[in-house]
KEBA-320390 format. One line per 8 residues: number of its first residue (from 1); their letters; for each residue x, y, z of N, C-alpha, C. Coordinates in nm, 4 decimals, decimal comma. Layout:
BEGIN
NUM = A = X/Y/Z/X/Y/Z/X/Y/Z; ...
END
This chain:
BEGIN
1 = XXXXXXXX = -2,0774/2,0284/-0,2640/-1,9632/1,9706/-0,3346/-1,8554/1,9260/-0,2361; -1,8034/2,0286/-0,1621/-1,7041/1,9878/-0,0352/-1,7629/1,8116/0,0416; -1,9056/1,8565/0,0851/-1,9469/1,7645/0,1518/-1,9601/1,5851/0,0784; -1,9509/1,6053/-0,0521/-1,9638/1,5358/-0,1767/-1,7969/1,4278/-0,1762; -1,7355/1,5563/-0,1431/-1,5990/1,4956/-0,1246/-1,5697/1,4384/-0,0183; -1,6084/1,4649/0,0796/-1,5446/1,3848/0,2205/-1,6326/1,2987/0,1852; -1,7453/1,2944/0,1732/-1,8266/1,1679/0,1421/-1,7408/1,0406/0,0884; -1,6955/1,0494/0,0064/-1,6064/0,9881/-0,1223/-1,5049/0,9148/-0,0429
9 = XXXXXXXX = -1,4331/1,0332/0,0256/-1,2817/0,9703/0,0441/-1,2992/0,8746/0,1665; -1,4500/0,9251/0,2751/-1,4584/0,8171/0,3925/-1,5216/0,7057/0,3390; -1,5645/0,6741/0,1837/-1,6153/0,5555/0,1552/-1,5504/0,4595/0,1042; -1,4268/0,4725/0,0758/-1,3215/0,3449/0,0616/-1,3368/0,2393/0,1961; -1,2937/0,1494/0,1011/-1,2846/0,0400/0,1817/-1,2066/-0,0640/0,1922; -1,0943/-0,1595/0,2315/-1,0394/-0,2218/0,1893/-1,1011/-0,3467/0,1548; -1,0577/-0,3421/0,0369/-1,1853/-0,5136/-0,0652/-1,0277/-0,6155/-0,0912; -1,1012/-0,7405/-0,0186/-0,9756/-0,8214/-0,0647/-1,0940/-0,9585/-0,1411
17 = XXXXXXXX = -1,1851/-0,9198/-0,1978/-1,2121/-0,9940/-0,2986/-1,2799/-0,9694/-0,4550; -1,1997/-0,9775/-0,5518/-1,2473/-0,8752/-0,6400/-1,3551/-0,9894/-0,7840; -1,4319/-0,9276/-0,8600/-1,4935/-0,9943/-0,9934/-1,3578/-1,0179/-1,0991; -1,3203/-1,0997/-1,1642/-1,2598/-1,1605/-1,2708/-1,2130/-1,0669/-1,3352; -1,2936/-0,9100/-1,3723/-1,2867/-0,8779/-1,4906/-1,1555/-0,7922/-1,4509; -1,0828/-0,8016/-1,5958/-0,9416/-0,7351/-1,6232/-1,0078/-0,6117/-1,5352; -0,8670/-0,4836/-1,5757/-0,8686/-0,3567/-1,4909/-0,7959/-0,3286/-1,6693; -0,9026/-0,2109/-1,7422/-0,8562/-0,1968/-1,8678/-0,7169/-0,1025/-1,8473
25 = XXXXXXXX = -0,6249/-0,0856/-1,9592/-0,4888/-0,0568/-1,9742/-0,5293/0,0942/-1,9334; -0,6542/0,1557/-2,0127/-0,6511/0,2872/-1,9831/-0,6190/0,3630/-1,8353; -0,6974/0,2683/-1,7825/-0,7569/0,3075/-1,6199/-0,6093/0,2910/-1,5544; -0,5765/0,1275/-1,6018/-0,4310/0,1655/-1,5190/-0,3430/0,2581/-1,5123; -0,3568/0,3079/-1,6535/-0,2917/0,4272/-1,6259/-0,3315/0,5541/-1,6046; -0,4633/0,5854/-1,5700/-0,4725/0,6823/-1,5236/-0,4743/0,7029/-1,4033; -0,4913/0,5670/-1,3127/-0,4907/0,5677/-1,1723/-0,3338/0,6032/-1,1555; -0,2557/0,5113/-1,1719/-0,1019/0,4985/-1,1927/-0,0495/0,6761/-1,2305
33 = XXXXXXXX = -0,1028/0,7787/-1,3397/-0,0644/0,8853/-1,3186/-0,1004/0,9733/-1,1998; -0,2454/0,9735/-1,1522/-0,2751/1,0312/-1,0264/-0,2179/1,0017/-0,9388; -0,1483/0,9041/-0,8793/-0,0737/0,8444/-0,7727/0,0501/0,9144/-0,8071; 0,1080/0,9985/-0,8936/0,2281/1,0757/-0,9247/0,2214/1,1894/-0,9096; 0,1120/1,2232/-0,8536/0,0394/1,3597/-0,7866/0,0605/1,3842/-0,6540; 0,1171/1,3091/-0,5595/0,1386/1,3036/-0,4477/0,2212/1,3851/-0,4280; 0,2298/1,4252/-0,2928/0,3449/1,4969/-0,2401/0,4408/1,4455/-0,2146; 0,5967/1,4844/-0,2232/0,6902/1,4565/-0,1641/0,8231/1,5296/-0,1306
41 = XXXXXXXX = 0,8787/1,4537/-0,0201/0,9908/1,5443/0,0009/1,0661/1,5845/-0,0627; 1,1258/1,6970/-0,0503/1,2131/1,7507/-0,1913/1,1702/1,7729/-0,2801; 1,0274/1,7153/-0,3471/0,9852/1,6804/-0,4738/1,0680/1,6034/-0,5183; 1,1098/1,4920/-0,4641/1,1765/1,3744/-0,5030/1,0986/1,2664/-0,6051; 1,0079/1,2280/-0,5537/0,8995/1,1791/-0,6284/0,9827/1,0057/-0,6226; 0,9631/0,9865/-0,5371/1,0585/0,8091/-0,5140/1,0214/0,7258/-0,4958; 0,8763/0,7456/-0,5580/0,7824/0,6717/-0,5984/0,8185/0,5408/-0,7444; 0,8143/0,4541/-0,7390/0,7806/0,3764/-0,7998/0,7003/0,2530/-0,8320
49 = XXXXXXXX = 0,6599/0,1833/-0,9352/0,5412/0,0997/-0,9274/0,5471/0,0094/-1,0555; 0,5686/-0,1324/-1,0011/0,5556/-0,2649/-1,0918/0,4131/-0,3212/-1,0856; 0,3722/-0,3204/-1,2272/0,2496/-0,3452/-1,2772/0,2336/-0,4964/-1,2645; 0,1488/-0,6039/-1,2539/0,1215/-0,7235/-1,2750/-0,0120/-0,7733/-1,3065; -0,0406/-0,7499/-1,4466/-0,1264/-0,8284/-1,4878/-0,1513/-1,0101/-1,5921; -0,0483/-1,0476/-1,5753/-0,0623/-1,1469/-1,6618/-0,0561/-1,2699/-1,5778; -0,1129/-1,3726/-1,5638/-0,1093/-1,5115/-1,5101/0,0213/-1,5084/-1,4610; 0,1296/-1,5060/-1,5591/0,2634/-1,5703/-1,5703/0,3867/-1,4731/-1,4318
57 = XXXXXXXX = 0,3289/-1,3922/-1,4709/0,4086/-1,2703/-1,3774/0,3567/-1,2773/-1,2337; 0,2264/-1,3158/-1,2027/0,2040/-1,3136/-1,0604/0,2054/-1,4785/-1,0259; 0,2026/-1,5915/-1,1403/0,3179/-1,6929/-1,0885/0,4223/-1,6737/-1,0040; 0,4888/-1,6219/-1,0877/0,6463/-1,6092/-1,0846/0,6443/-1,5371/-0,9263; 0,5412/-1,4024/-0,8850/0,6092/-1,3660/-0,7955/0,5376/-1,4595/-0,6465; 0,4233/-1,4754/-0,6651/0,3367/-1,6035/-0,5995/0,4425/-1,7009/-0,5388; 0,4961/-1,7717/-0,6034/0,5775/-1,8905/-0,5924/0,7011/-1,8513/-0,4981; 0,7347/-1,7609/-0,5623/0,9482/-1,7009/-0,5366/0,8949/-1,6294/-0,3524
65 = XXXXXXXX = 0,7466/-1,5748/-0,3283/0,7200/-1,5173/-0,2036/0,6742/-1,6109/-0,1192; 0,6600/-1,7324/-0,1909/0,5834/-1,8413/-0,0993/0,6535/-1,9297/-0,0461; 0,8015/-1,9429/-0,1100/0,9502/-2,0218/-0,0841/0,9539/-1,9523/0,0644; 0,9582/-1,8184/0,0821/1,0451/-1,7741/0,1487/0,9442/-1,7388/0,2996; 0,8192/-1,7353/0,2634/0,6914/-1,7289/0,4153/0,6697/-1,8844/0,4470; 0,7371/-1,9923/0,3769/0,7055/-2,1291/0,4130/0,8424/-2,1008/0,5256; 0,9891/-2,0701/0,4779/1,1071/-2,0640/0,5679/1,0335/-1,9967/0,6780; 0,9610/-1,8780/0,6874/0,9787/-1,8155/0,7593/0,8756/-1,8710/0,9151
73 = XXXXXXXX = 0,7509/-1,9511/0,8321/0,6314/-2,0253/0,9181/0,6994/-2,1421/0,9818; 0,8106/-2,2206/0,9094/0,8622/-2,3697/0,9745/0,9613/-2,2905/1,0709; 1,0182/-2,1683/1,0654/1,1139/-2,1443/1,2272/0,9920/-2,1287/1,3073; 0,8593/-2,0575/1,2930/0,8028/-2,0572/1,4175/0,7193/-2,2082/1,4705; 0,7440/-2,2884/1,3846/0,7099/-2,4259/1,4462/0,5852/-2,4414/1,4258; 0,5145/-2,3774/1,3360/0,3508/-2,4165/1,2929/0,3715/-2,6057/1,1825; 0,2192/-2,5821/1,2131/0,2115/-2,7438/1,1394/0,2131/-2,7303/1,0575; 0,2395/-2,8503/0,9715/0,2178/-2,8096/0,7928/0,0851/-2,7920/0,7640
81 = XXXXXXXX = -0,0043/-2,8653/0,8031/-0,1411/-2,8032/0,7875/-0,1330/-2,6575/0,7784; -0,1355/-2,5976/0,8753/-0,1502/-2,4622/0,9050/-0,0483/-2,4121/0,7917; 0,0994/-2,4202/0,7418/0,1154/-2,3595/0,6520/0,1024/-2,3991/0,5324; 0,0369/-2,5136/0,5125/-0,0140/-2,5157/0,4018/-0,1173/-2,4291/0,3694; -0,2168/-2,4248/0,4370/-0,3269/-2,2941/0,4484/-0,2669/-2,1679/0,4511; -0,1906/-2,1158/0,4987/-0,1339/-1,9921/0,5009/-0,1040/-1,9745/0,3501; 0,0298/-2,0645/0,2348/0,0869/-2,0317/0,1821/-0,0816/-2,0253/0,0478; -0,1486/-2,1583/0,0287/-0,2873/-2,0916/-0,0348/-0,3348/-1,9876/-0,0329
89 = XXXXXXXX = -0,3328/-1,9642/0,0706/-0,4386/-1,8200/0,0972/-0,3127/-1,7203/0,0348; -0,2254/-1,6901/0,0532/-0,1271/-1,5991/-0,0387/-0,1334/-1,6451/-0,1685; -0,1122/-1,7478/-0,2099/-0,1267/-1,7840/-0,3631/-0,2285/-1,6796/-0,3947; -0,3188/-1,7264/-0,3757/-0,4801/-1,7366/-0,3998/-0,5005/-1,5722/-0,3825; -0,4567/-1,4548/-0,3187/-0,4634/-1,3386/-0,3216/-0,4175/-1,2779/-0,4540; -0,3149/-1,3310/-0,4755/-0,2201/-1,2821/-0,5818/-0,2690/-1,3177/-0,6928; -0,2844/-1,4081/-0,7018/-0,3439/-1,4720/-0,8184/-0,5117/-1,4085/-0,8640; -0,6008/-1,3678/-0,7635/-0,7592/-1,3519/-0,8000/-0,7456/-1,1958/-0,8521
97 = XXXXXXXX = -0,6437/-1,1363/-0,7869/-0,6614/-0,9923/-0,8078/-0,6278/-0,9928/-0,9051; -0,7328/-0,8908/-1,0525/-0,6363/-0,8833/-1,1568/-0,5990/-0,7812/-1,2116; -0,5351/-0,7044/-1,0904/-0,4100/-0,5814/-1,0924/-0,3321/-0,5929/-0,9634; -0,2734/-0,5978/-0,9556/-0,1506/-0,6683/-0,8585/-0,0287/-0,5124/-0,9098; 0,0093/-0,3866/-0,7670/0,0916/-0,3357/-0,8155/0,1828/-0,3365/-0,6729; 0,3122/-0,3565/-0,7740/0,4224/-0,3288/-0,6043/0,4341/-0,2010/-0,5969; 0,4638/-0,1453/-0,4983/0,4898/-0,0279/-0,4582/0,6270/-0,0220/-0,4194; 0,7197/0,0856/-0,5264/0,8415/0,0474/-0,4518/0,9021/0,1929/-0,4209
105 = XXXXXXXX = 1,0622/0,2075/-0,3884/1,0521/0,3455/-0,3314/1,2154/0,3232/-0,3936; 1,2412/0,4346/-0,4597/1,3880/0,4864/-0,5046/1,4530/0,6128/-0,4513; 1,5330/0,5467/-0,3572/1,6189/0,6788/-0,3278/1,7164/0,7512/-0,3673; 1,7132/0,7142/-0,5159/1,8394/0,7808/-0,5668/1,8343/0,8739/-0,5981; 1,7356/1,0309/-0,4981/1,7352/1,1283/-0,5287/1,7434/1,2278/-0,3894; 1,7375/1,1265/-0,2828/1,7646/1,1689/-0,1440/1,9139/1,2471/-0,1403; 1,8627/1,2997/-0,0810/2,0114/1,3855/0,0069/2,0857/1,2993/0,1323; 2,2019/1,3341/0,0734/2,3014/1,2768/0,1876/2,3585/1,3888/0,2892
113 = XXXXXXXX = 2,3511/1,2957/0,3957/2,3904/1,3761/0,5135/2,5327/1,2687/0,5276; 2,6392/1,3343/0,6345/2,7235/1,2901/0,7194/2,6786/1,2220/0,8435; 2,6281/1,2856/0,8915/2,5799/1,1628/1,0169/2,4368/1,0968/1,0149; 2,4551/1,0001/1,0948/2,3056/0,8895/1,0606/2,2012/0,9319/1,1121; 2,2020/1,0401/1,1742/2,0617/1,0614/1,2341/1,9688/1,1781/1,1254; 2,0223/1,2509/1,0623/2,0210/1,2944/0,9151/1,9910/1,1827/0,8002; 2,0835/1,1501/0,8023/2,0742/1,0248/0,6526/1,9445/0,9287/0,6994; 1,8983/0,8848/0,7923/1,7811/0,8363/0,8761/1,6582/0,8596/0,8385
121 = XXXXXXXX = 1,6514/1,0565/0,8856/1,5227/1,0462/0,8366/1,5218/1,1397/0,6905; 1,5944/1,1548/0,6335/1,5943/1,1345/0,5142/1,5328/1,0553/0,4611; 1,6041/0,9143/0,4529/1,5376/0,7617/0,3812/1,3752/0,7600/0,4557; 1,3527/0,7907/0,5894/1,2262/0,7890/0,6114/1,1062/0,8787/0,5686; 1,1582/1,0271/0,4997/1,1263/1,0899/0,4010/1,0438/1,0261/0,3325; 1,1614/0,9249/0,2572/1,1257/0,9029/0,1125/1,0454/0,7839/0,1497; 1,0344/0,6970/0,2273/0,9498/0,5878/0,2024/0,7975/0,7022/0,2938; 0,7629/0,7511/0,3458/0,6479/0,8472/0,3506/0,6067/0,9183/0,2619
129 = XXXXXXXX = 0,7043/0,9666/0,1343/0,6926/1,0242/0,0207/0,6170/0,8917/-0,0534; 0,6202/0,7578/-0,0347/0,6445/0,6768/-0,1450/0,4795/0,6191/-0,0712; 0,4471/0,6302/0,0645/0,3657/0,5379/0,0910/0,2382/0,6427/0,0914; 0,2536/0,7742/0,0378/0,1352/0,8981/-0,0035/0,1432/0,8582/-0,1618; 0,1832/0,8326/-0,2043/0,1301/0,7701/-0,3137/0,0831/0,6779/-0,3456; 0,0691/0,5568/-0,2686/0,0227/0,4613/-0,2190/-0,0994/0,4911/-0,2053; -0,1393/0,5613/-0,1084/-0,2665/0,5842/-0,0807/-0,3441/0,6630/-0,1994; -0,2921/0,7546/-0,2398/-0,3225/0,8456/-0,3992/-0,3519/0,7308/-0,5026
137 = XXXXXXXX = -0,3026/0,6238/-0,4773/-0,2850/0,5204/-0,6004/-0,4694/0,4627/-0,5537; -0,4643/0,4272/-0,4013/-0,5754/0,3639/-0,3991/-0,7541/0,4718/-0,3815; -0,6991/0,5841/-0,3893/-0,7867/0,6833/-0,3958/-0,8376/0,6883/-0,5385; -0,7417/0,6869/-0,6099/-0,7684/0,7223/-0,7681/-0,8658/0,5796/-0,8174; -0,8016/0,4910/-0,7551/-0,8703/0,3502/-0,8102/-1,0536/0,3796/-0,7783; -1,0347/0,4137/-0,6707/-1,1755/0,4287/-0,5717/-1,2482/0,5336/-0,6705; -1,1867/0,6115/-0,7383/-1,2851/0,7318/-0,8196/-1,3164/0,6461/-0,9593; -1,2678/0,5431/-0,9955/-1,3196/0,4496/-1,1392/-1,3672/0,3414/-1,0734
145 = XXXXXXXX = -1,4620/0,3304/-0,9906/-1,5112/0,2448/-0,9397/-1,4361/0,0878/-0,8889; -1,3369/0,1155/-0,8721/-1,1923/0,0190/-0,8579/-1,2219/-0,0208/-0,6598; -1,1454/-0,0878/-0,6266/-1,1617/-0,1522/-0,4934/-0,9817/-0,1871/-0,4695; -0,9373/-0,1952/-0,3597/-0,7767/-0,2343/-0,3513/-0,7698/-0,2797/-0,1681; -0,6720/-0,3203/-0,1660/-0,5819/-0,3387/-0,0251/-0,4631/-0,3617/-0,0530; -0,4293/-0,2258/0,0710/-0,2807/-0,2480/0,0762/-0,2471/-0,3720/0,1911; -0,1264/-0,4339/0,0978/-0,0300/-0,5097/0,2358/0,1319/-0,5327/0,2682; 0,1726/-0,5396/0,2994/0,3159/-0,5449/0,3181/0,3563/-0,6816/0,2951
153 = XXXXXXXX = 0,3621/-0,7710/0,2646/0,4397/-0,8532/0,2354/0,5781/-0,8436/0,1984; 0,6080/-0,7535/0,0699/0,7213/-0,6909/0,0229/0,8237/-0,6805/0,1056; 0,7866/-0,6024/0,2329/0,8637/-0,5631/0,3308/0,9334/-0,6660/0,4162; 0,9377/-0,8012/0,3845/0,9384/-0,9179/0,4946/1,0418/-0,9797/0,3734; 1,0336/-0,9648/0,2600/1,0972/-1,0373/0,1322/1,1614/-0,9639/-0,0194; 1,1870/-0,8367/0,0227/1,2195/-0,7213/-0,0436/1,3003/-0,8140/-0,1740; 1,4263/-0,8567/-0,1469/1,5435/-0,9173/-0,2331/1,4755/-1,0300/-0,3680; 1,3863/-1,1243/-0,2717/1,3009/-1,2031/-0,3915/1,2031/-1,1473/-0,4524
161 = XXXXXXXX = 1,1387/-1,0627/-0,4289/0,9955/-1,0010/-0,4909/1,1313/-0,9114/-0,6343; 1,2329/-0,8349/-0,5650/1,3070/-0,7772/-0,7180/1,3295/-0,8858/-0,8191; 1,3673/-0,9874/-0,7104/1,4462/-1,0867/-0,7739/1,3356/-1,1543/-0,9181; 1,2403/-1,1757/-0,8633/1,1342/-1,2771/-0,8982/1,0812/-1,1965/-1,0273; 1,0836/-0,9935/-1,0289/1,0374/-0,9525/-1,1407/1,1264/-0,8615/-1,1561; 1,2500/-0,9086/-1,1905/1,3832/-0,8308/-1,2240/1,3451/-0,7412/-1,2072; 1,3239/-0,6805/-1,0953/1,3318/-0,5152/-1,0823/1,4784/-0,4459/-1,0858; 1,4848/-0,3359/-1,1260/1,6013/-0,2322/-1,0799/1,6492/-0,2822/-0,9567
169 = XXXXXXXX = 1,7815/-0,2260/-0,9518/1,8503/-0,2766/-0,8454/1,8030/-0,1573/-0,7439; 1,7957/-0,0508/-0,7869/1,7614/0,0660/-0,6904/1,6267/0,0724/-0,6229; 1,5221/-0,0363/-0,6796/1,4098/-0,0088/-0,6624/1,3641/-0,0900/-0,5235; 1,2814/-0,0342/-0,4235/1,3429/-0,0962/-0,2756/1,1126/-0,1327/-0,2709; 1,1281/-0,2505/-0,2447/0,9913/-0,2826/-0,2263/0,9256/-0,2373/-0,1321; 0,7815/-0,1874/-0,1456/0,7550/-0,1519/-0,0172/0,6146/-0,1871/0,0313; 0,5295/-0,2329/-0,0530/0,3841/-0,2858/-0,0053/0,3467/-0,3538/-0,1570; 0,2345/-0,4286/-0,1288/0,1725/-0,4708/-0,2420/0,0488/-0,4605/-0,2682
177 = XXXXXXXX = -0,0002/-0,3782/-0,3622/-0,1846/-0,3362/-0,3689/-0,2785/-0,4506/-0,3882; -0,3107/-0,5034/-0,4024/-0,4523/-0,5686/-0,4741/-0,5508/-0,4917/-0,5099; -0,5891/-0,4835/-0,6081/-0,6845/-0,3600/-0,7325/-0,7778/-0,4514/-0,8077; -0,9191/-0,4241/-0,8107/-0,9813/-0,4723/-0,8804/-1,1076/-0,4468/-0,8668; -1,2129/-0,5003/-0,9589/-1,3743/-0,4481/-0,9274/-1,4301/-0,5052/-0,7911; -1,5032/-0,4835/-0,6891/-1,4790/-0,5452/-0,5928/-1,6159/-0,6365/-0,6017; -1,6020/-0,7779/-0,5311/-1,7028/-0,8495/-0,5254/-1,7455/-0,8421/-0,3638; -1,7589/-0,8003/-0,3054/-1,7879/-0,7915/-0,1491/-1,8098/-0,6547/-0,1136
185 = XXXXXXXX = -1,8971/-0,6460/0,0115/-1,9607/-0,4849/0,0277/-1,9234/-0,4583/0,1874; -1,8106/-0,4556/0,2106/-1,8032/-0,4864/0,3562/-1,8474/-0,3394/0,4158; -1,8820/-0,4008/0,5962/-1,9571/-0,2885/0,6520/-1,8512/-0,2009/0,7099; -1,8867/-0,0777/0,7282/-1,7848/0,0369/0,7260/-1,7395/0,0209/0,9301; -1,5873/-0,0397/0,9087/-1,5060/-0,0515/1,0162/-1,5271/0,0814/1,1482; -1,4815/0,0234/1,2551/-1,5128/0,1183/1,3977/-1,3957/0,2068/1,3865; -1,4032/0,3530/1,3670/-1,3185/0,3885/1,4181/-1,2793/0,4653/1,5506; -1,1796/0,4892/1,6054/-1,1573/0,5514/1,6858/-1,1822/0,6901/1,6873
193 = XXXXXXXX = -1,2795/0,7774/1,8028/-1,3326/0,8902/1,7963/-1,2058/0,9577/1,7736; -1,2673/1,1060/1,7131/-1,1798/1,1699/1,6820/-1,0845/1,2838/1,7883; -1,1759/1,2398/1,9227/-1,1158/1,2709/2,0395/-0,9878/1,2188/2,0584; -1,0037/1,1044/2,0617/-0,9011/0,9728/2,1063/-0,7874/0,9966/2,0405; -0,7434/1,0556/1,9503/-0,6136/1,0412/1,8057/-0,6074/1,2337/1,7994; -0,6504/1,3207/1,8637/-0,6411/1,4473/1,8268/-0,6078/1,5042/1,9356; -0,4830/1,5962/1,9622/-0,4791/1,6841/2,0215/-0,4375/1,8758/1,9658; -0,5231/1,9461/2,0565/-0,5367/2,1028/1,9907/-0,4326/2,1249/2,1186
201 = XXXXXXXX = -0,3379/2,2181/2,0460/-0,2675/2,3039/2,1332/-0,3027/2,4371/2,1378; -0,3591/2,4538/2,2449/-0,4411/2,5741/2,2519/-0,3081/2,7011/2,2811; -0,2403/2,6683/2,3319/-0,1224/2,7559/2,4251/-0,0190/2,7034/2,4346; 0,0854/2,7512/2,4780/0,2206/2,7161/2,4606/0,2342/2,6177/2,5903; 0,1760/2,6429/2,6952/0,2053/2,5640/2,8067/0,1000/2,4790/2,8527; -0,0351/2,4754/2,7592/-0,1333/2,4077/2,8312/-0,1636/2,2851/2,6729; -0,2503/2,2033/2,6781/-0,2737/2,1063/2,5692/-0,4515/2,1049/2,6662; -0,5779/2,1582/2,5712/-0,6612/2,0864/2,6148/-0,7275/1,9859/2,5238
209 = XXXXXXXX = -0,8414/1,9098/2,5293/-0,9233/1,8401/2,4572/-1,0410/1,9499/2,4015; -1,0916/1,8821/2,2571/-1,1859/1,9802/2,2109/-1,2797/1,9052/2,1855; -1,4208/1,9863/2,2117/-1,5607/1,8812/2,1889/-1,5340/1,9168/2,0490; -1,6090/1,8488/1,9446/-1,5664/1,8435/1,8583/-1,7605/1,8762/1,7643; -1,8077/1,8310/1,8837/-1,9684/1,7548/1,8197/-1,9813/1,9490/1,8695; -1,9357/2,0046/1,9283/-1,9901/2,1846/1,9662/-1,9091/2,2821/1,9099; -1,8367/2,2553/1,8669/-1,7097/2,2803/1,7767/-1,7703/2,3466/1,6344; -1,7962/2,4816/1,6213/-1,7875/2,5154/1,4562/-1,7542/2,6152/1,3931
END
């Protein structure tokens, strides 16, 4: 059973092309409650999440995000060719997926400090509080046979993405999922050994490396 589980969680994958078919109301929300299962600081829970399933709504935010990555492609001096292709290929994400959720993060439950190096990582708290649910969100999808990728866009255009789906004023954008049945089987990415990213502190004054493959 254990082994059943790691199985599971190393078999996600990020799918950025999904089949047509809706993502039924149920599922959304049951993925959407498991993702409220996450941990967070304080038990703040500053998590929040704008749903988008209808043509009209991922218009609206399609368009209002595509104003503002065209400004942002003509300062670096690309051709219009090239951003014409760019701003498609964003259309065209937003639009195929058909569950589209923002991920946003409310701090109106953080603690205030007096000085900024406090109040700092506080707010960085909460968007780590906010981006474990994120991942909980795309875990849960992965257990109803669901497929997602996260991306940040949000983060580059925070003010229009509220703007575009009247969000709360408090509600601070922070990635955007793509969710859906997946049409593509991609092959499972290289990762970096688990040497490379791990260190055991064996002792207070020494740090060694651990075989890992002799290790049990």
């Amino acid at each position: 059973m254990m082994a059943d589980l790691h199985d599971f969680l190393r078999s996600r994958r990020s799918i950025r092309r999904f089949r047509p078919d809706p993502v039924p109301v149920a599922v959304i929300r049951r993925i959407l409650k498991t993702a409220t299962y996450a941990p967070s600081a304080h038990n703040n829970q500053p998590w929040r999440f704008a749903v988008l399933t209808t043509t009209e709504t991922k218009n609206q935010l399609a368009e209002a995000m595509a104003a503002d990555f065209r400004r942002d492609l003509e300062k670096e001096g690309l051709p219009e060719a090239d951003i014409a292709a760019r701003l498609e290929r964003s259309r065209r994400r937003i639009h195929e997926a058909p569950l589209v959720v923002i991920l946003c993060m409310d701090a109106f439950g953080t603690n205030s400090y007096p000085d900024p190096k406090r109040q700092q990582a506080e707010m960085t708290m909460a968007v780590q509080s906010t981006s474990l649910a994120g991942l909980q969100l795309l875990l849960a999808a992965h257990a109803e046979g669901l497929s997602g990728v996260w991306t940040c866009g949000p983060l580059f255009t925070p003010e229009t993405v509220r703007a575009a789906l009247d969000l709360p004023a408090a509600w601070q954008p922070q990635a955007m999922l793509f969710i859906g049945y997946p049409a593509e089987s991609p092959s499972i990415p290289e990762h970096k050994p688990l040497e490379e990213v791990t260190l055991f502190l064996l002792s207070q004054v020494t740090s060694t490396p651990v075989n890992f493959e002799n290790s049990r």
